[in-house]
C-alpha positions in Angstrom: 10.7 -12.9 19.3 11.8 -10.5 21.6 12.6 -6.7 20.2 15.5 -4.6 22.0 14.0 -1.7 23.2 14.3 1.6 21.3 15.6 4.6 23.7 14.7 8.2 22.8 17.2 10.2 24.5 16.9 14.0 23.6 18.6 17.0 25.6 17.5 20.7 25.8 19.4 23.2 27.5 18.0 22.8 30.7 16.0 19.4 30.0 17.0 15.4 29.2 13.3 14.0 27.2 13.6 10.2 28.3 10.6 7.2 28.7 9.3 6.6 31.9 11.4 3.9 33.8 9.8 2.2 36.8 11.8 4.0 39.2 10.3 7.8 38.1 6.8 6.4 40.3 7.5 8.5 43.4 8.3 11.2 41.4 5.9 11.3 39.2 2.8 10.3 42.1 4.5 13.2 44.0 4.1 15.7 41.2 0.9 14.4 39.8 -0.9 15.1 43.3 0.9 18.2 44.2 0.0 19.6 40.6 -3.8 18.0 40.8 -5.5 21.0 40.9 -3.8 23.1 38.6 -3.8 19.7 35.8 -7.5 18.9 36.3 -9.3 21.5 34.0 -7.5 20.4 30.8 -7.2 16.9 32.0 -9.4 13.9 31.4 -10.3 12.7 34.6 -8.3 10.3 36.5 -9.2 6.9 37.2 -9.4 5.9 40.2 -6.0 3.7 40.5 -4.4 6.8 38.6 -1.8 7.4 41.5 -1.2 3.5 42.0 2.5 2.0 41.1 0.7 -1.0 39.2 -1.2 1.6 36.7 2.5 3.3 36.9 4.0 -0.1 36.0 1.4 0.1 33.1 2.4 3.0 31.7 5.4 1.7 31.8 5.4 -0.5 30.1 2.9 0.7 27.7 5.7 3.7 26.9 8.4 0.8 25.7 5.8 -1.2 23.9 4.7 2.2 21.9 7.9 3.3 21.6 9.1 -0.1 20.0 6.4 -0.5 17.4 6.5 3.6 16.6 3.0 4.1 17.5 3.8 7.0 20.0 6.8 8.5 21.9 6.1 9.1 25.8 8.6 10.8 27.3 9.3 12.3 30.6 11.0 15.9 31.1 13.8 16.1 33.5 15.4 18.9 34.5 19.0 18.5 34.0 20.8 20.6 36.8 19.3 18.3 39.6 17.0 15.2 37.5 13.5 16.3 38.9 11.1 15.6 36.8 9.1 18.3 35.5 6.5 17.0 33.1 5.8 14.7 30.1 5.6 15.4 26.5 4.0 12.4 24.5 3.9 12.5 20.3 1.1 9.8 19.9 -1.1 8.2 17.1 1.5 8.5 14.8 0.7 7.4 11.6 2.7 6.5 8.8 2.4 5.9 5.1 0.4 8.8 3.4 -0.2 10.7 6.5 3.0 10.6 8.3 2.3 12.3 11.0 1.2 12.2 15.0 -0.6 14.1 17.8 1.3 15.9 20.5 0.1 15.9 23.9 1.7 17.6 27.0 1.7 18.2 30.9 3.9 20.0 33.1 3.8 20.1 36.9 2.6 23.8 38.4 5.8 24.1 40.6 7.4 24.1 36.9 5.2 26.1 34.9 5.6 29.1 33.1 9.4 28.3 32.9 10.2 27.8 29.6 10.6 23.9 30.1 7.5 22.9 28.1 9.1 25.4 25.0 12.2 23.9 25.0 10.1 20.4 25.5 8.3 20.9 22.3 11.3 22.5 20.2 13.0 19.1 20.9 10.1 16.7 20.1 9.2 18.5 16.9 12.9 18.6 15.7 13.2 14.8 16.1 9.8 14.2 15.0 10.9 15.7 11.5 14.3 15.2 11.0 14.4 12.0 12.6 11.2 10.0 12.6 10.7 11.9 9.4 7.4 13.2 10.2 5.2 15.5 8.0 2.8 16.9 10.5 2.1 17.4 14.2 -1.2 17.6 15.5 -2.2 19.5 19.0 -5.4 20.4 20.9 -6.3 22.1 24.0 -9.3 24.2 25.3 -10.0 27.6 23.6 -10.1 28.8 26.9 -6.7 27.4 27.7 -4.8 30.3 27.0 -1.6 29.3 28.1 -1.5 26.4 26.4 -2.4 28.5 22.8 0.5 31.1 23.8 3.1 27.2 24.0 1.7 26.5 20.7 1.8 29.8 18.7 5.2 30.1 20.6 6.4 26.8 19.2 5.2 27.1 15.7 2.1 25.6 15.1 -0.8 27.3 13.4 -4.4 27.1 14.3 -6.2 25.6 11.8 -9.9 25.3 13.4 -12.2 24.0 16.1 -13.8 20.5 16.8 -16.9 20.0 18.0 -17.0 17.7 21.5 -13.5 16.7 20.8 -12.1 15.3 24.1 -13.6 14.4 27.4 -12.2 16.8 29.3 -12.8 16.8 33.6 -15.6 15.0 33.3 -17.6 16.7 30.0 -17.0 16.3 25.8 -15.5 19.3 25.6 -14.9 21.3 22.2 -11.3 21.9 21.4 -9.1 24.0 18.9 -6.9 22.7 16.3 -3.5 23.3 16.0 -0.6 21.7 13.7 3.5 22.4 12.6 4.3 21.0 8.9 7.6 20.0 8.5 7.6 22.1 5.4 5.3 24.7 6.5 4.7 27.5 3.7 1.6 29.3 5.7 1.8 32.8 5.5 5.0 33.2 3.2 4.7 35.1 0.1 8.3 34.5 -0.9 8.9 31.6 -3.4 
């Protein structure tokens, strides 16, 4: 049995949040290598075919599969004034039942960063994530060292809740990462009742 494809379609001010289609490869190959040095620190590294349309096509279809069995939400960021895409925000492992929650992961090209796209990127994920895919909790990483990345998260809401040890292989090392997380009912730090 065939199942009919489930589209996410969310819209930010300045952003549409849509799966990657087959015809996003030139853009996405184009910003990928124009944005490789500036990605490649807080990346794991790329396999060799990374850049290739067949591991494209993949992903592809890897982003419809996940999408229809609500294991994970890839999207890709576009900006809305002219379509170029600008990033990709994916909520993955999501887990259901007593957990009911996923792990956020994020990218944005350097001709794009430090724009607000990856805020409003964020805002838009976590708002469907917990009013629609009725989520309880998201889940983020990054390197302590990654500062920007810490400055998105506290920006967007999400609390640091601790380290772990050799989390993620990170440019070619286990790297340690910190912990962050949004609750969809988040009481931390309120005193009122």
């Amino acid at each position: 049995m065939l199942l009919a494809r489930r589209t996410t379609r969310l819209e930010t001010e300045r952003l549409t949040l849509r799966p990657p289609v087959h015809s996003d490869f030139r853009a996405w190959t184009s910003l990928r290598i124009t944005s490789r040095e500036f990605l490649t620190p807080w990346e794991p590294n790329w396999a060799g075919d990374h850049l290739t349309r067949k591991s494209f096509t993949n992903r592809v279809y890897w982003a419809g599969r996940a999408i229809n069995q609500g294991t994970a939400l890839p999207l890709f960021l576009l900006r809305r004034n002219d379509q170029a895409l600008v990033g990709a925000i994916t909520l993955d492992n999501i887990r259901r039942g007593p957990a009911q929650s996923g792990a956020l992961g994020y990218w944005v090209g350097e001709p794009y960063a430090r724009e607000g796209f990856m805020t409003e990127a964020i805002s838009a994920v976590v708002h469907h994530a917990f009013t629609r895919m009725e989520l309880s909790r998201i889940e983020a990483a990054c390197l302590p060292e990654n500062q920007a990345s810490r400055g998105l998260l506290e920006k967007s809401g999400f609390k640091y809740e601790g380290v772990a040890q050799s989390y993620l292989q990170i440019n070619g090392r286990w790297r340690t990462h910190v912990l962050y997380a949004a609750l969809r009912m988040d009481r931390r730090g309120r005193t009122e009742n």
